[in-house]
C-alpha positions as protocol buffer text, in pm:
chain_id: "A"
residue {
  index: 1
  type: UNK
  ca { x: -923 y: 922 z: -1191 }
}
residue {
  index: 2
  type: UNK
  ca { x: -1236 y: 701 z: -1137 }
}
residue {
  index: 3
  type: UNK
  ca { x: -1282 y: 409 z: -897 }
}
residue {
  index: 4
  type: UNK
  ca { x: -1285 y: 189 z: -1187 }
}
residue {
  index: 5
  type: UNK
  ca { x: -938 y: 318 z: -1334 }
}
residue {
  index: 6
  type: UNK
  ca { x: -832 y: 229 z: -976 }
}
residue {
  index: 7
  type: UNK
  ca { x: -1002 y: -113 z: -971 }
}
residue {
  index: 8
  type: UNK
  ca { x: -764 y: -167 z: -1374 }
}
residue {
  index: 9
  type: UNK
  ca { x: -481 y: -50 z: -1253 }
}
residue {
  index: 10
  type: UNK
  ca { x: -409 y: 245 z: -1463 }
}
residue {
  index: 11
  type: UNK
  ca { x: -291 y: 415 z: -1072 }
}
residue {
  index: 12
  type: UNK
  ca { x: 34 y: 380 z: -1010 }
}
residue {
  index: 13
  type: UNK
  ca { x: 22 y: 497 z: -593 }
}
residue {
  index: 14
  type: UNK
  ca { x: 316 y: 661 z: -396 }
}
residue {
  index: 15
  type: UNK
  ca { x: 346 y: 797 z: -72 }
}
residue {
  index: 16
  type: UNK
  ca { x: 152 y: 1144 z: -4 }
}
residue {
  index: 17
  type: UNK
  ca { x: 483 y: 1376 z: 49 }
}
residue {
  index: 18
  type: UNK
  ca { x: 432 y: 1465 z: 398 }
}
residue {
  index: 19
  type: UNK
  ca { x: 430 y: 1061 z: 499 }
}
residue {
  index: 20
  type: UNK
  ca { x: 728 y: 849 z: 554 }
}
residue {
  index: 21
  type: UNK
  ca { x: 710 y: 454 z: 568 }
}
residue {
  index: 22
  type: UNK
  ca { x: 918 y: 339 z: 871 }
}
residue {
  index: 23
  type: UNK
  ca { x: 1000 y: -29 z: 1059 }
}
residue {
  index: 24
  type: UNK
  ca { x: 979 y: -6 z: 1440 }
}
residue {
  index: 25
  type: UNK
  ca { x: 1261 y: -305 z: 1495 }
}
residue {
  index: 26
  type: UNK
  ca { x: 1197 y: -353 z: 1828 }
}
residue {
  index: 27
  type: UNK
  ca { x: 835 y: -409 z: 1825 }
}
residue {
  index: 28
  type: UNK
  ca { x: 881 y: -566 z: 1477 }
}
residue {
  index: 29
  type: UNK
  ca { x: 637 y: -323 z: 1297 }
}
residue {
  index: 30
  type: UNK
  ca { x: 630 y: -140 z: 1000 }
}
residue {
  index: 31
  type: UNK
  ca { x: 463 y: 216 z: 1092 }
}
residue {
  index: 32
  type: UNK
  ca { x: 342 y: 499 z: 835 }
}
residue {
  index: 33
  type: UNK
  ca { x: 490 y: 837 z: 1003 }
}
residue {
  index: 34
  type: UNK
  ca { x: 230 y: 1128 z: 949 }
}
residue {
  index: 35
  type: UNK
  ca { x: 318 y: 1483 z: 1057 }
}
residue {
  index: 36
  type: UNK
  ca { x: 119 y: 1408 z: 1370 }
}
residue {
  index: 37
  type: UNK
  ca { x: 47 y: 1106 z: 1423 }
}
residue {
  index: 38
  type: UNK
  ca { x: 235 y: 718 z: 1376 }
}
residue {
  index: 39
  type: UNK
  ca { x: 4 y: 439 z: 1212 }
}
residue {
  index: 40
  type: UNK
  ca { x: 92 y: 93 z: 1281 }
}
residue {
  index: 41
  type: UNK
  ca { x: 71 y: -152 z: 1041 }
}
residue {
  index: 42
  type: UNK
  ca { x: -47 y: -504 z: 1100 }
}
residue {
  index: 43
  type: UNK
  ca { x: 46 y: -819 z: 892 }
}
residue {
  index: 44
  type: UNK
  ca { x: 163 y: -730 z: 509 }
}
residue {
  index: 45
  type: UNK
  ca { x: 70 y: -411 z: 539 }
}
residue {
  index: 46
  type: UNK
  ca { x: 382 y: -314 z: 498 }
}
residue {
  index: 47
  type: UNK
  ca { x: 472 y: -524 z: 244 }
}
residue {
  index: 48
  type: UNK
  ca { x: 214 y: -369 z: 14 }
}
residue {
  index: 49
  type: UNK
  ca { x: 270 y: -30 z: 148 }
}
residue {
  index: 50
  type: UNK
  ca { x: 634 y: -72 z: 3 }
}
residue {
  index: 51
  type: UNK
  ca { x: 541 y: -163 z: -296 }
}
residue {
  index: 52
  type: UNK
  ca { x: 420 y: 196 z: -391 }
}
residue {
  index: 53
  type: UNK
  ca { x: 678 y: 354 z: -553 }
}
residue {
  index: 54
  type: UNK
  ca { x: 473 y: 560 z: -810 }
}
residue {
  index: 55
  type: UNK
  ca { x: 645 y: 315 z: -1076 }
}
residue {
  index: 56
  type: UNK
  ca { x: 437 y: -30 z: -1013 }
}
residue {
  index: 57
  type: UNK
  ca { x: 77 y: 32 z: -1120 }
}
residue {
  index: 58
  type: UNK
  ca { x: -213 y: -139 z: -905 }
}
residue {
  index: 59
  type: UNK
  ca { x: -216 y: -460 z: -1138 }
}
residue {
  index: 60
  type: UNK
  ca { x: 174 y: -460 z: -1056 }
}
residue {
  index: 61
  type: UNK
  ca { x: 163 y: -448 z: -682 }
}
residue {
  index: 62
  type: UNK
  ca { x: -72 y: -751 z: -694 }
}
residue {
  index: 63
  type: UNK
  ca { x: 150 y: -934 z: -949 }
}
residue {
  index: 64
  type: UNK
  ca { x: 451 y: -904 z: -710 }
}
residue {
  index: 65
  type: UNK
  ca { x: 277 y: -986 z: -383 }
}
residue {
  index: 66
  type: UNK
  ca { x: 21 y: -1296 z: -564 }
}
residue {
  index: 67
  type: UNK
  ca { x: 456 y: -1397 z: -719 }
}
residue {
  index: 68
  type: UNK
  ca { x: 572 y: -1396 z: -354 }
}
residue {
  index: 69
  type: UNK
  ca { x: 229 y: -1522 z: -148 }
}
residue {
  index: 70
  type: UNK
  ca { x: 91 y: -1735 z: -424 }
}
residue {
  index: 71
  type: UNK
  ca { x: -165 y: -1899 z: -182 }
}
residue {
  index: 72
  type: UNK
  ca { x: -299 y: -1537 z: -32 }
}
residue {
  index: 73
  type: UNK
  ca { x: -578 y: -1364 z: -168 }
}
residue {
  index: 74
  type: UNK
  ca { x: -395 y: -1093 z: -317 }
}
residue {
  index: 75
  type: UNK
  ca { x: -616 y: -997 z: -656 }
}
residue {
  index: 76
  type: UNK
  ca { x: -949 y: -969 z: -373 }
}
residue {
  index: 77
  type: UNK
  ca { x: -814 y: -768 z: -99 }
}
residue {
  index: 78
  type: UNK
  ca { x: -528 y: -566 z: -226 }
}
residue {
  index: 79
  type: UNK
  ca { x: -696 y: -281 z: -432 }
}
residue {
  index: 80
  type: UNK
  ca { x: -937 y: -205 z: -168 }
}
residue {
  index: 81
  type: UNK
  ca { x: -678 y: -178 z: 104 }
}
residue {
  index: 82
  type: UNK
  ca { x: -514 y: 50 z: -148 }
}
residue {
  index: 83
  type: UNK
  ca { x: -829 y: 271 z: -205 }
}
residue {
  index: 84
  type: UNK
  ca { x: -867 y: 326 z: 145 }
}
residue {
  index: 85
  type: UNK
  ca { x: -514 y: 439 z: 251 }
}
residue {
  index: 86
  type: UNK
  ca { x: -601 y: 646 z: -68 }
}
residue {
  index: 87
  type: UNK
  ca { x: -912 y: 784 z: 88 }
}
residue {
  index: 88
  type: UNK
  ca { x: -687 y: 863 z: 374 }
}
residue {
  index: 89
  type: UNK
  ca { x: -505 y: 1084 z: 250 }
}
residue {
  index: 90
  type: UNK
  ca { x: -182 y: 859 z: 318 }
}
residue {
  index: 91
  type: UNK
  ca { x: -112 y: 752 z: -79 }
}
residue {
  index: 92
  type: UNK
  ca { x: -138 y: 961 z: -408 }
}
């Protein structure tokens, strides 16, 4: 799959199998559990993070989070963040 596919949509990204998306409730984070090490999310992170299911393409992530942030800049930042927690090895 090229960038540009990406950039369309036509990915629909999941989890990698060996990571596990957790919320921390008493410091109020959402945390991405790798086999050894914990990544903390900041702001929606997880919110977008959730949205991964494999089902939801690219173009459908942004849809649901520009339906509930109307006013964020959903369309401009999500993909990238996407790519990179691609490049990371943390989403398939």
């Amino acid at each position: 799959m090229t960038t540009h596919d990406v950039v369309r949509g036509l990915w629909r990204p999941e989890l990698a199998r060996s990571v596990v998306l957790r919320h921390d409730r008493v410091r109020g984070v959402d945390l991405l559990v790798l086999p050894e090490r914990v990544v903390v999310l900041r702001g929606a992170a997880g919110s977008i993070v959730a949205l991964c299911d494999g089902e939801r393409d690219v173009d459908g992530i942004v849809a649901e989070l520009a339906r509930r942030h109307p006013d964020a800049p959903v369309a401009a930042e999500v993909p990238p963040f996407l790519r990179q927690l691609r490049s990371e090895g943390w989403l398939r």
